[in-house]
N, C-alpha and C positions, 0 to 999 in steps of 0.2 A: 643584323641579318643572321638566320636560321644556316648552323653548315648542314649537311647532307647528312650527318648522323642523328642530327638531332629530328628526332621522327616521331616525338609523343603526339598522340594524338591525333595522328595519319591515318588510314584507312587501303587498301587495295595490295598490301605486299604478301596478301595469302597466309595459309596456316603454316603454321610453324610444325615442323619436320621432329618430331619428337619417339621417332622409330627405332633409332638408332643405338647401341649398344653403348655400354659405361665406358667404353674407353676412351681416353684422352686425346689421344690422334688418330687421325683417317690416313696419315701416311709418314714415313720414318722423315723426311723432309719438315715435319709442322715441330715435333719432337725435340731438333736440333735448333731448330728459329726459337722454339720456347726455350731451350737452356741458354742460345746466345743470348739474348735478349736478356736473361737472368743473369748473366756474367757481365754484360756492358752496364748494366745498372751497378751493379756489386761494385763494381769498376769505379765508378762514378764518371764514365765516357758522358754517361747523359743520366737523365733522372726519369723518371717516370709521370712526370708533369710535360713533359717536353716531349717522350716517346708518345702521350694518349693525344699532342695538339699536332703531331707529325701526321698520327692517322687521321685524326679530324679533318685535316689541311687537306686530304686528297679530291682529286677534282671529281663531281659526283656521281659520273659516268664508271671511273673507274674505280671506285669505293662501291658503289650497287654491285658491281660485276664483279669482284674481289672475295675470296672466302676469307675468313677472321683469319689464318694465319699469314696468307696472302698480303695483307694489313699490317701486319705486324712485319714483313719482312721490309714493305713498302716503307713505312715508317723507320725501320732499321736503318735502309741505305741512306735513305735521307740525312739523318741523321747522324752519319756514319761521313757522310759527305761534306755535311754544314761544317762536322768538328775538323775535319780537317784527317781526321783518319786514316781514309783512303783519298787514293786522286778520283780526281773526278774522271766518270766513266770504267773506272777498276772493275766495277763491279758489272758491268752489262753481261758479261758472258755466262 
């Protein structure tokens, strides 16, 4: 079974938004999720095979609706949850 990223060969998700300027983040929030994200790996909290099947895993309502860093953050808690980390719910606020 196809997860909700897997989208080769689909049709109807519209043109791709390619107006937008060269830089890396649309908000200081995307910026910090990419350096965490970059430190928990370095880390070795988790790997980067486990972080891309955390985003995969999301239900596909809320992955269509999700912006890529959004994704990344979602996968982060997860993650961050599974290992034991944080407690569970730490992170809601």
């Amino acid at each position: 079974m196809a997860r909700i990223n897997d989208v080769g060969g689909m049709q109807g998700f519209g043109a791709i938004d390619t107006s937008g300027g060269p830089e890396a983040f649309h908000a200081d929030w995307e910026a910090r999720v990419f350096a965490l994200n970059r430190a928990l790996i370095a880390q070795g909290v988790y790997n980067l095979d486990e972080f891309r099947d955390a985003i995969e895993s999301m239900e596909p309502g809320e992955y269509l609706a999700a912006s890529y860093y959004e994704r990344w953050f979602h996968a982060m808690r997860v993650l961050l949850d599974r290992k034991g980390v944080v407690a569970a719910g730490e992170l809601d606020d």
